[in-house]
C-alpha positions, 0 to 999 in steps of 0.5 A: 500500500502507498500510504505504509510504504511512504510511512515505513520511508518516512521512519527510514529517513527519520531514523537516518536524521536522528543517527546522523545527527546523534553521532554527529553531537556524540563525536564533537561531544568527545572532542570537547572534552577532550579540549577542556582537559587539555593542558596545551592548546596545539596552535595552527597559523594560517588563513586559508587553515582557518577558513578550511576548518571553520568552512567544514565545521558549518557545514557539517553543524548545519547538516547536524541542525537541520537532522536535528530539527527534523528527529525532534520535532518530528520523532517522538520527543516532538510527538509527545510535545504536541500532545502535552499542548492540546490543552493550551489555548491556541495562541499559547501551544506554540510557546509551549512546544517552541521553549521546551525544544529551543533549550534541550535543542539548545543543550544538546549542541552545546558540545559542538558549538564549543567545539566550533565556536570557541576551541577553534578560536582558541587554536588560531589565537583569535580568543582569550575568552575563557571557557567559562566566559564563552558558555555565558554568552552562549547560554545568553544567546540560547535564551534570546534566541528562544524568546525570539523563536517563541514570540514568532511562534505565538504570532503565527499561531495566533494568526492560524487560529485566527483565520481558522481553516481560512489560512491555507487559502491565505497562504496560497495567494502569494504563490 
């Protein structure tokens, strides 16, 4: 049947997403550790060094991203998310699903951010940030970040709940 076949590929490329992504936190999970226990930083010199790492790190961080998004809200964490809102009024559930995956999603890249972000910077001499000063403005960055994210989400909800089963028609008439 056609509708089993599409789920039984749609759980294949959740399934995909989610070790993808897992194995992706996992290893750079590993190396931030391994950056925090280090007594001595291994300096690298050169730009196009640099601009090689950096390049690959985003990359890869963005691939992370979009198979992490898809296995939370999609899988069984945003599942039960979903279901825990039914109750909320419409203008709220948006918020309620949004923070709660905003900061475990958040949490759960934590390791690759420092990994990207501050260990890199670190091993070309552009920082003498301490660690501890760099997971300050991270975690100041996730906050704003979700209350932004969430303010966003309330808006379209609100709007959604607005025009009803009138939206999808609304959303078409600017194709």
């Amino acid at each position: 049947m056609p509708c089993e076949d599409t789920m039984r590929i749609a759980k294949v490329l959740l399934g995909i997403a989610s070790g993808f992504s897992a194995g992706y936190l996992t290893a750079r999970a590993v190396e931030a550790v391994a950056e925090l226990r280090a007594r001595d930083v291994r300096h690298a010199d050169g730009a196009a060094s640099y601009g090689r790492a950096r390049r690959a790190l985003e990359v890869a961080g963005t691939v992370q991203g979009i198979c992490g998004a898809i296995a939370l809200a999609y899988g069984g964490l945003g599942e039960t998310a979903d279901r825990a809102t039914m109750r909320a009024p419409a203008w709220l559930r948006p918020a309620l699903f949004v923070v709660p995956l905003s900061l475990l999603g958040a949490a759960i890249e934590l390791p690759a951010c420092f990994v990207a972000d501050y260990a890199l910077e670190r091993r070309y001499r552009l920082t003498e940030q301490t660690p501890a000063a760099w997971l300050g403005d991270y975690a100041k960055g996730a906050v704003i970040s979700t209350i932004v994210t969430t303010i966003g989400a309330m808006l379209l909800g609100t709007a959604t709940s607005a025009a009803r089963g009138e939206w999808p028609s609304r959303a078409e008439i600017g194709r």
